[in-house]
C-alpha positions in Angstrom: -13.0 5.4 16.0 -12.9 8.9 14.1 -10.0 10.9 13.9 -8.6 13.4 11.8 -6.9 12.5 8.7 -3.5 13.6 9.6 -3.0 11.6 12.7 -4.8 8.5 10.8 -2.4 8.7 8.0 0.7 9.7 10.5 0.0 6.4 12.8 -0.6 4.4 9.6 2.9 4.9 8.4 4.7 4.6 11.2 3.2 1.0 11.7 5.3 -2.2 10.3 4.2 -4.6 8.4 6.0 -6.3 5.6 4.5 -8.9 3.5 3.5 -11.6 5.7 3.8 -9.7 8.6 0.7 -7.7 8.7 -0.7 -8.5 11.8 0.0 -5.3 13.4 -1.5 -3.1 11.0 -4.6 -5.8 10.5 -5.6 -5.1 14.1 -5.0 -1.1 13.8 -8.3 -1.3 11.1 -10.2 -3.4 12.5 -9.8 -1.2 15.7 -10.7 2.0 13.9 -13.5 0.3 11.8 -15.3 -1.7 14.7 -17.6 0.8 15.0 -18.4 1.1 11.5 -19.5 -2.2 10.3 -18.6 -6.3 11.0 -15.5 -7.0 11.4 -13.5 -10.5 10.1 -10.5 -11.5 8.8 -9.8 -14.4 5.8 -7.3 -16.9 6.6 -4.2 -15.2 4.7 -4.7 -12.1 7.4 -6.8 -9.6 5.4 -9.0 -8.0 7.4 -12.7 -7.5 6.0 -15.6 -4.8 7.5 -18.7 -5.4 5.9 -20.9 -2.3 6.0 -24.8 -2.9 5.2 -26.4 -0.1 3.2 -29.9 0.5 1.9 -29.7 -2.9 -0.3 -27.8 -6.3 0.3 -26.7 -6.1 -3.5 -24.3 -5.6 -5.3 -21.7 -6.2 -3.3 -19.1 -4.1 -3.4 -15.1 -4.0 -2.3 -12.9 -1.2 -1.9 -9.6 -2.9 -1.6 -6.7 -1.6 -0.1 -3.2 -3.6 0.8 -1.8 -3.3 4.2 1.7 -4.6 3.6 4.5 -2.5 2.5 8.2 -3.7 1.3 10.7 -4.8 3.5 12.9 -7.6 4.1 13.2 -10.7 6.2 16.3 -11.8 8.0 18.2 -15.2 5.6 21.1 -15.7 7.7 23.4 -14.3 10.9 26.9 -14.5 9.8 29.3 -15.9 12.9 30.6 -12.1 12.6 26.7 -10.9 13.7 25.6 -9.5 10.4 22.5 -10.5 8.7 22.2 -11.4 5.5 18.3 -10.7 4.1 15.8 -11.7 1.9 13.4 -8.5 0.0 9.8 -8.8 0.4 8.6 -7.1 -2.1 10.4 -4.7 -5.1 13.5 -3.1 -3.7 15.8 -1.3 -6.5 19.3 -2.0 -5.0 20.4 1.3 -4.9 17.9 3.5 -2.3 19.3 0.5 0.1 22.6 1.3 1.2 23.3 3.1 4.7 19.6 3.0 5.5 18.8 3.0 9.0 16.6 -0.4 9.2 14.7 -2.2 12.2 14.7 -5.9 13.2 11.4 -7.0 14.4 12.5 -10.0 16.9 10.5 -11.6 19.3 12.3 -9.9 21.9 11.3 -6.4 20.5 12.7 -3.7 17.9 16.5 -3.8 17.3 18.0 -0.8 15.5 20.4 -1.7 12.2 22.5 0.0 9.4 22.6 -1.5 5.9 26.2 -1.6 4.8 29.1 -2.9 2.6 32.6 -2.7 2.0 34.1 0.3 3.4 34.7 3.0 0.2 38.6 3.4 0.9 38.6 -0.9 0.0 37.0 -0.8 -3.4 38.9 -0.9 -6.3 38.0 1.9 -9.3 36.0 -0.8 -11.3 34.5 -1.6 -7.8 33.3 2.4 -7.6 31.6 2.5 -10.8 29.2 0.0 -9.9 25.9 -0.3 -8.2 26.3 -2.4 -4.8 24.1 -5.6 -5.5 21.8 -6.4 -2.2 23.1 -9.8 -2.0 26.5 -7.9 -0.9 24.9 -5.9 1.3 24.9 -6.6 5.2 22.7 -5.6 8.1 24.4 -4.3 10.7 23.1 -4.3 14.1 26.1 -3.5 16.6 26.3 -7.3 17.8 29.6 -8.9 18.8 28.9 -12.3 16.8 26.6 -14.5 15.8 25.9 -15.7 19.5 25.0 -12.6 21.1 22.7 -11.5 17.6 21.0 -14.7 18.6 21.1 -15.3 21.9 20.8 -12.1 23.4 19.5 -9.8 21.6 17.3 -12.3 19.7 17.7 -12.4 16.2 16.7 -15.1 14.3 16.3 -16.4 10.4 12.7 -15.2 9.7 12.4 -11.9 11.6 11.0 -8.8 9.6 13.0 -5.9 8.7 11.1 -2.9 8.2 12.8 1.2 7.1 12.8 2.8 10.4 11.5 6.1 9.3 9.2 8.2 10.7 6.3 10.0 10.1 6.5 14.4 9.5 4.3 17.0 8.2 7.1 18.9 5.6 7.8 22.9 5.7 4.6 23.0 3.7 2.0 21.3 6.1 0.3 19.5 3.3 3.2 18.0 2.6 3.4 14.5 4.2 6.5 12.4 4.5 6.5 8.8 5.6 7.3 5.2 4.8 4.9 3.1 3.4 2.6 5.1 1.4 2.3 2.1 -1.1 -0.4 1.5 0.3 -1.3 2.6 3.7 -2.2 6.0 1.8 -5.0 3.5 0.1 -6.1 1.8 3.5 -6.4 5.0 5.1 -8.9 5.6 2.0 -11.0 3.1 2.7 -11.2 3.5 6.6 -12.2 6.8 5.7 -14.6 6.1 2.8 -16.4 3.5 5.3 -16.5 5.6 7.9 -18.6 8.0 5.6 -20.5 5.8 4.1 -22.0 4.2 7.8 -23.3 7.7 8.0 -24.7 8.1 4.4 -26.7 6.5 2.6 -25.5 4.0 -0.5 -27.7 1.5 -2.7 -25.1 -1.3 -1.7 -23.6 -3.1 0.8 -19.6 -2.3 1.1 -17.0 -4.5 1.9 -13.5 -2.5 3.0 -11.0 -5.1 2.8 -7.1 -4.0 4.3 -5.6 -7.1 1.7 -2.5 -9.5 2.9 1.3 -9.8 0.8 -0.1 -7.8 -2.6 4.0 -7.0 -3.0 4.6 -10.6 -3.4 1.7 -11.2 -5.3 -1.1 -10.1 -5.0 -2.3 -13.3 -2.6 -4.8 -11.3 0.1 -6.0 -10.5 -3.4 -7.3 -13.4 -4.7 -8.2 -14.6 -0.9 -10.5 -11.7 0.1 -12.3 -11.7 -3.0 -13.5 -15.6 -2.9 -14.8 -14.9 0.4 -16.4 -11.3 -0.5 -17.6 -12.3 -3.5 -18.8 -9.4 -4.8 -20.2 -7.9 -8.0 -17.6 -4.4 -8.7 -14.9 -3.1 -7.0 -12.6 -0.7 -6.7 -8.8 -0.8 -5.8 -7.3 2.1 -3.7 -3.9 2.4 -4.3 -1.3 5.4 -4.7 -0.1 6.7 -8.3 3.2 7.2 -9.2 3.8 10.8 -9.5 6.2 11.6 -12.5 7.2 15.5 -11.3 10.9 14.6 -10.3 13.4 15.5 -12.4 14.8 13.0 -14.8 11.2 11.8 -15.7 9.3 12.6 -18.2 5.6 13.0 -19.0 5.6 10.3 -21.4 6.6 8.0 -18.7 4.4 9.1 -15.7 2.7 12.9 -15.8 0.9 12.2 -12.4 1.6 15.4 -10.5 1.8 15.8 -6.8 -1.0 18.2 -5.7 -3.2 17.4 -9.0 -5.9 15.6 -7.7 -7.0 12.4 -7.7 -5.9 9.5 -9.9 -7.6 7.0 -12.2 -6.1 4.1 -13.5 -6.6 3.7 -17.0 -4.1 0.5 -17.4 -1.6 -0.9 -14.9 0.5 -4.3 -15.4 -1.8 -6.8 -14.0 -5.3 -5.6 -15.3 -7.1 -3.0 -17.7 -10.2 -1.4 -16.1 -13.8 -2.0 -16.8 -13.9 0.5 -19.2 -17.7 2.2 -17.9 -16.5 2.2 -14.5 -13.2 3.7 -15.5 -15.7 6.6 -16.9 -17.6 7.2 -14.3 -14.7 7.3 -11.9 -13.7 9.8 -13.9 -16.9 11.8 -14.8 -17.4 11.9 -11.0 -14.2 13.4 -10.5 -15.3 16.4 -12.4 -18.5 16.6 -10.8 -16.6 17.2 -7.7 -14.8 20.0 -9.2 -11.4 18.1 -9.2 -9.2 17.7 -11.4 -9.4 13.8 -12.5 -5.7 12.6 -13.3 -4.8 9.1 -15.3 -2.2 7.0 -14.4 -0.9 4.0 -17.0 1.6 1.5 -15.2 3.1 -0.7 -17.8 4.8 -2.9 -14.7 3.8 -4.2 -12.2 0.2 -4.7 -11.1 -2.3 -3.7 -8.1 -4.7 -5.9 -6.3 -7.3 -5.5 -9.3 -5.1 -8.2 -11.3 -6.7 -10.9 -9.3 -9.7 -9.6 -8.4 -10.9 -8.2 -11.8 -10.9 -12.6 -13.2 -12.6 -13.7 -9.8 -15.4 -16.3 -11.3 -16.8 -15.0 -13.9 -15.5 -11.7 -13.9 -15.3 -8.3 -11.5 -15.6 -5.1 -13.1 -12.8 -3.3 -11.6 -11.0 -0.3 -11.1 -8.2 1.2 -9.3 -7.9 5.0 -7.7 -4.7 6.5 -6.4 -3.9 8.8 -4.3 -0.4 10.9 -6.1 2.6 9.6 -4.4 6.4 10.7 -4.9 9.5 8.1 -4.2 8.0 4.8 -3.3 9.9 2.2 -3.1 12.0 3.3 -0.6 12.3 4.0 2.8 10.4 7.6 3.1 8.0 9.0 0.2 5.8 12.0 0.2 2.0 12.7 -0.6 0.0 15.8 -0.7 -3.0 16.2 1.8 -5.9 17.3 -0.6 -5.0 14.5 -3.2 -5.9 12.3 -0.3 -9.0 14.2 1.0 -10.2 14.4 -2.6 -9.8 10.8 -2.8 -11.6 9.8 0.2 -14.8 12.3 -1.5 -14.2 10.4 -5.2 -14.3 6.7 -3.7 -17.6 7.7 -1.4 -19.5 9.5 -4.7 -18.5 6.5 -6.6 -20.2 4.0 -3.8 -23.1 5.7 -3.5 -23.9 5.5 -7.3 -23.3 1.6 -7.6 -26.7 0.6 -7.3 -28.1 -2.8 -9.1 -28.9 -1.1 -12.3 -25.4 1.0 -12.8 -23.2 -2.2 -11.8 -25.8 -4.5 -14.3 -24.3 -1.9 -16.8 -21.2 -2.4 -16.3 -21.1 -5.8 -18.0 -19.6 -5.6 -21.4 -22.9 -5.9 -24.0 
């Protein structure tokens, strides 16, 4: 199921699916990719399409996490307010007076993250970030009977951002929640896609990975089952062109290009496929940008020490403000993604991945 990349990326971001709640999005790819290859899933919920090419080996993934942050419900108070638990990296203070959704079995509720009222807090009080654990949900109910009982909230229900999808006053502007990482899965439905109608010395395995932002676990599921023999991990980059940061601390710019890892917390790259991710950048006539993140990690940190070792690498597609309920990414980073990870593929025949082995 083809579409354009627009509406692909638009529908991806608007879906909801928190660590551990992936099921949605799990079913959107394997509905778009069940025409391109065999479809499975592992038993964490990453979704797998295998994709046969000119040669059974090497086996290669493109990984690509299908969870995003958000929160799961700890306790209704007997006033109605829920008290949650983060999935995944929150920094306390992008939280308050975000509108939020409760995913409940009886459908969607809408909510308001909230505190103490302003006018209440005393001067030392003011001067201080709110902690999340004094932060409430509030989703209009009457007490805890009616947030239960009625409207059907329970301990354990997701709670996603509710923010939407929109193209920006500059159309190649994109704004959405969830770009870490449904910007990466929509680069690998895209680079499968392609590659069903080219042909590449490999066989390909697209994996949408389970709960990587709390730890990497579809990770280190996916790639016992896949088993394969190099990979590469499709991610975003953290673009450092806001103000307040500097280019010491992230120079990734939005609208430069595509993005190579050259270190990130939770694994350094196979240094020859770090080259030739690179080198084939420029062959495309892009400009190849390098991203080091000194915390946390991507889905390579489990898959690069699979058995005996993965050669590994991870490509990002330039992303502003993520973290957070709404973020922003530029459309030809993405498209010039999509073309790096496809040139890449198609060159990872048995000899070039036998080279990649340290000598």
């Amino acid at each position: 199921m083809k579409q354009s990349s627009v509406d692909l990326l638009a529908e991806l971001s608007n879906l909801d699916g928190p660590s551990g709640y992936e099921a949605e999005v799990a079913r959107y790819v394997a509905a778009h990719l069940s025409d391109t290859g065999a479809v499975a899933y592992d038993n964490l919920g990453s979704v797998i399409c295998e994709v046969a090419g000119s040669a059974d080996s090497p086996r290669v993934m493109l990984a690509a996490h299908i969870d995003e942050i958000g929160f799961m419900v700890k306790h209704v108070t007997e006033e109605g307010y829920l008290v949650l638990s983060a999935l995944g990296g929150w920094w306390d203070q992008v939280l308050l007076a975000q509108a939020m959704t409760v995913l409940t079995s009886k459908g969607p509720i809408p909510g308001v993250i909230a505190s103490k009222a302003p006018h209440l807090l005393t001067e030392e009080e003011r001067n201080k970030v709110v902690k999340r654990q004094d932060m409430f949900l509030d989703i209009g109910a009457r007490d805890k009977q009616q947030a239960m009982e009625k409207l059907g909230v329970l301990p354990g229900d997701a709670v996603v951002p509710a923010t939407r999808f929109h193209r920006m006053a500059d159309p190649d502007m994109l704004m959405g929640k969830a770009w870490d990482d449904r910007a990466g899965v929509a680069v690998m439905i895209e680079t499968l896609q392609a590659l069903a109608d080219k042909q590449h010395p490999n066989t390909v395995f697209g994996v949408g990975t389970a709960q990587e932002e709390v730890g990497l676990r579809g990770a280190q599921t996916s790639v016992q089952t896949i088993a394969p023999q190099v990979a590469l991990v499709l991610e975003v980059a953290i673009c450092g062109d806001v103000p307040g940061t500097k280019d010491s601390e992230a120079d990734v710019k939005l609208g430069g290009g595509p993005t190579v890892y050259i270190f990130e917390g939770s694994a350094i790259p196979n240094l020859r496929l770090r080259d030739m991710a690179m080198e084939t950048c420029k062959e495309l006539g892009f400009e190849c940008q390098v991203s080091a993140l000194e915390r946390g990690g991507t889905d390579a940190g489990r898959i690069h020490v699979h058995a005996s070792g993965v050669p590994s690498v991870v490509l990002g597609v330039p992303a502003r403000h993520i973290h957070a309920h709404t973020g922003i990414i530029e459309l030809n980073d993405y498209r010039q993604t999509v073309e790096l990870t496809v040139a890449l593929v198609r060159k990872l025949d048995a000899d070039t991945v036998a080279s990649l082995r340290p000598q």
